[in-house]
Each structure stands twice: as structure tokens, then as C-alpha cells.
C-alpha positions in Angstrom: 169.9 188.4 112.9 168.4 186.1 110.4 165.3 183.8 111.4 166.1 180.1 110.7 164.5 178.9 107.9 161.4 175.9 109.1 163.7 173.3 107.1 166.7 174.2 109.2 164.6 174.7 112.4 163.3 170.5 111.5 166.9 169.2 110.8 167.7 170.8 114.2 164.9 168.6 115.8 166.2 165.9 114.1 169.8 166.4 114.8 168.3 165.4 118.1 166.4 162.2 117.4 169.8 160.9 115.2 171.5 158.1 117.7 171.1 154.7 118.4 168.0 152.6 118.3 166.8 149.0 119.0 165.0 147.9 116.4 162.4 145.0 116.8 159.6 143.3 115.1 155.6 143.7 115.1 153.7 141.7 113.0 156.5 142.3 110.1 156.8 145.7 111.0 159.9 146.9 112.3 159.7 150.0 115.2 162.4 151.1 116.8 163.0 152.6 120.5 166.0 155.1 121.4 169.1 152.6 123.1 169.2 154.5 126.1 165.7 153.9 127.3 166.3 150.1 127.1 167.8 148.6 130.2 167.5 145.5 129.1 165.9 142.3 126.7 165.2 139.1 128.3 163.6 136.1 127.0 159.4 135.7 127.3 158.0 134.7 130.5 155.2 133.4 132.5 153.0 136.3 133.3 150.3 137.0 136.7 147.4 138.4 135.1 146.6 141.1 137.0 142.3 141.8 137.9 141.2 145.1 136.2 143.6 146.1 133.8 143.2 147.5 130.2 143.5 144.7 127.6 147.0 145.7 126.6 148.2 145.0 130.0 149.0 141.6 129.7 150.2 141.2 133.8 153.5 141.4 135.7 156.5 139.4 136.3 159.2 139.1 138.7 162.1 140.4 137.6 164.8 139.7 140.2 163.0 140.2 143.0 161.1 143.9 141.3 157.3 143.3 140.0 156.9 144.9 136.6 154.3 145.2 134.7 154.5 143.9 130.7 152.3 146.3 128.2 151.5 143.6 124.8 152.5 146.5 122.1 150.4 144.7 119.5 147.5 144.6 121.5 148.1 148.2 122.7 148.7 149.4 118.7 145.6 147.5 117.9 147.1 144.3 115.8 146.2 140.6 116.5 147.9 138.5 119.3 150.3 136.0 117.6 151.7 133.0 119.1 154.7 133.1 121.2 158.1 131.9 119.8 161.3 131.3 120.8 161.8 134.8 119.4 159.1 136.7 121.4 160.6 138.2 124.0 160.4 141.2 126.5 162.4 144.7 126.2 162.5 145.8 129.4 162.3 149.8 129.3 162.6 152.6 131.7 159.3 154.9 131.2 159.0 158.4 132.8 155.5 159.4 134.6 156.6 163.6 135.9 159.5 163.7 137.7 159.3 159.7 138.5 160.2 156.7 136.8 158.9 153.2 136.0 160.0 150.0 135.0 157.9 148.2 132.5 158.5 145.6 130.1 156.9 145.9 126.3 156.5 142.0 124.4 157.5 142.1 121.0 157.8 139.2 118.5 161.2 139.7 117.4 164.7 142.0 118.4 166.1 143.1 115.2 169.6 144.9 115.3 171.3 148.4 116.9 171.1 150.6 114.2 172.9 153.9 114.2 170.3 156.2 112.5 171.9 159.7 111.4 169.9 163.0 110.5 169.5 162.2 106.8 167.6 159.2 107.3 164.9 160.3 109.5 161.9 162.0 108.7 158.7 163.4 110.4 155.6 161.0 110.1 153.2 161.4 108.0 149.8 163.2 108.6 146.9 160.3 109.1 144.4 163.1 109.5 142.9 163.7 112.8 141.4 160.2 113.4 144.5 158.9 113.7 146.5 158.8 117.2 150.4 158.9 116.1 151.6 161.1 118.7 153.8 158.2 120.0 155.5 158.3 116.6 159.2 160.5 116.9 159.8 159.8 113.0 160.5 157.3 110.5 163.9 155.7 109.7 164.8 155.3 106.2 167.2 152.9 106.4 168.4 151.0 102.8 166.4 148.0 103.6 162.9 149.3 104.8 161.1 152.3 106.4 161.4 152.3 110.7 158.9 153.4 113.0 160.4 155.2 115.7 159.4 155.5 118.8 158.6 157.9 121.7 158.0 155.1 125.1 157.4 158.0 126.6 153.9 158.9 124.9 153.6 155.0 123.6 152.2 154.7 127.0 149.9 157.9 129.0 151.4 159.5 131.6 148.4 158.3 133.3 148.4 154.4 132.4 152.5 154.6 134.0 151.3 156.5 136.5 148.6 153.6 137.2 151.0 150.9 136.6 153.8 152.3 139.0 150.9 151.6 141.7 150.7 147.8 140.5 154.7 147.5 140.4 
């Protein structure tokens, strides 16, 4: 039996990441998050600063009766804070920590669209050398339009900051 070739092993992967994704907006950037992990967008709201937390962890809010803890992504990817308009709003996202799951919301500036993203338009990031942390990178989307960042919530967040901010929900 014949060994798959690496390119076929990598549209295999990728076969895998094709599907639906929520795109939104960054600082003009547009990422995009796998529809399935997304439970919900709601509009931005006041948020209890919680004592002690990293930087990116901008609080908590109630969300029908549930604390959950709201991650800034820009602060958290390293980008200036920008004003909040009436398009900032919070994707509410269901994050895995193990075997467990959490609830946590991520503020970005802007939703975008649902865009169906097939095989052909995704590719592997690219290499930033080793000072470079992309690991929460899945690919990038070539759509006709732009290049998408996709996104892994999984890893976009440490198993150990959801694990910490499961105890504060």
C-alpha cells in the first residue's frame, strides 16, 4: 500500500477545517472562529472588573442569570484598545479546559458575515520564526475579497487561563 503523499496528507487536514465560520473584525483585520463554537453574539455590555486578573480579562457579566467572564481579544493579541461602538459587541463562545467546558465571551469590534470556507481556500499559516506565538492560528481563508485568520478558541485561550476563569464564572 502506497504512503500518502505530505500534500495529500495536508488537504486531508484541511478537508477538516473546511465548514462554516463567523467572521469578525479586529482593528481592520478580519479572523474568523468555526460556527459551531459560537453559541451566541449579543450586543456590548457593562462589565464587573474582576481584582487580579491578566490585562486581557476585561471582567464578567451576567448573562441570564450565568456569570461569564469576557477575554478583550485585542488586548489579549497585543493591539490597542479602541473605543466602543454601536458595533462592538460580544461573541459568546463555548471554550474546552480537558474534559470540561466554559462559557466565555470574546469583545470584538465588528461581526462580519457566515462564510462557507471550502478546502481550496484555506491554507496553513505562515512560519513567523520561533518568536512568534501562532499556535492559536488553524489557517488562513483566502476568500476573493481578503485573507482570514482563522481561529483555534481552543488554544486562543490556555488550557490554564479557562481553567482559571471557570473558577471566576
Amino acid at each position: 500500500m502506497a504512503t500518502m503523499s505530505e500534500e495529500a496528507r495536508q488537504d486531508e487536514g484541511f478537508a477538516s477545517l473546511s465548514g462554516k465560520y463567523l467572521t469578525f473584525e479586529l482593528a481592520e483585520e478580519t479572523y474568523g472562529v468555526g460556527i459551531l463554537k459560537v453559541q451566541e453574539i449579543i450586543k456590548m455590555q457593562e462589565i464587573t472588573k474582576v481584582p487580579r486578573t491578566p490585562e486581557y480579562m476585561r471582567g464578567v457579566i451576567n448573562l441570564r442569570g450565568k456569570v461569564m467572564p469576557v477575554v478583550s481579544l485585542r488586548n489579549l493579541f497585543g493591539m490597542e484598545e479602541a473605543e466602543t461602538s454601536r458595533n462592538t459587541c460580544i461573541i459568546v463562545m463555548q471554550g474546552r479546559q480537558g474534559e470540561s467546558s466554559v462559557i466565555l465571551g470574546m469583545i470584538a469590534d465588528k461581526v462580519s458575515d457566515v462564510l462557507e470556507i471550502g478546502v481550496d481556500e484555506l491554507e496553513p499559516a505562515p512560519s513567523f520564526g520561533s518568536q512568534a506565538d501562532t499556535h492559536f492560528i488553524l489557517g488562513m481563508a483566502k476568500t476573493k475579497d481578503a485573507v482570514k485568520i482563522l481561529l483555534d478558541m481552543n488554544k486562543v485561550v490556555s488550557e490554564e487561563e479557562i481553567a482559571s476563569l471557570a473558577r471566576t464564572s
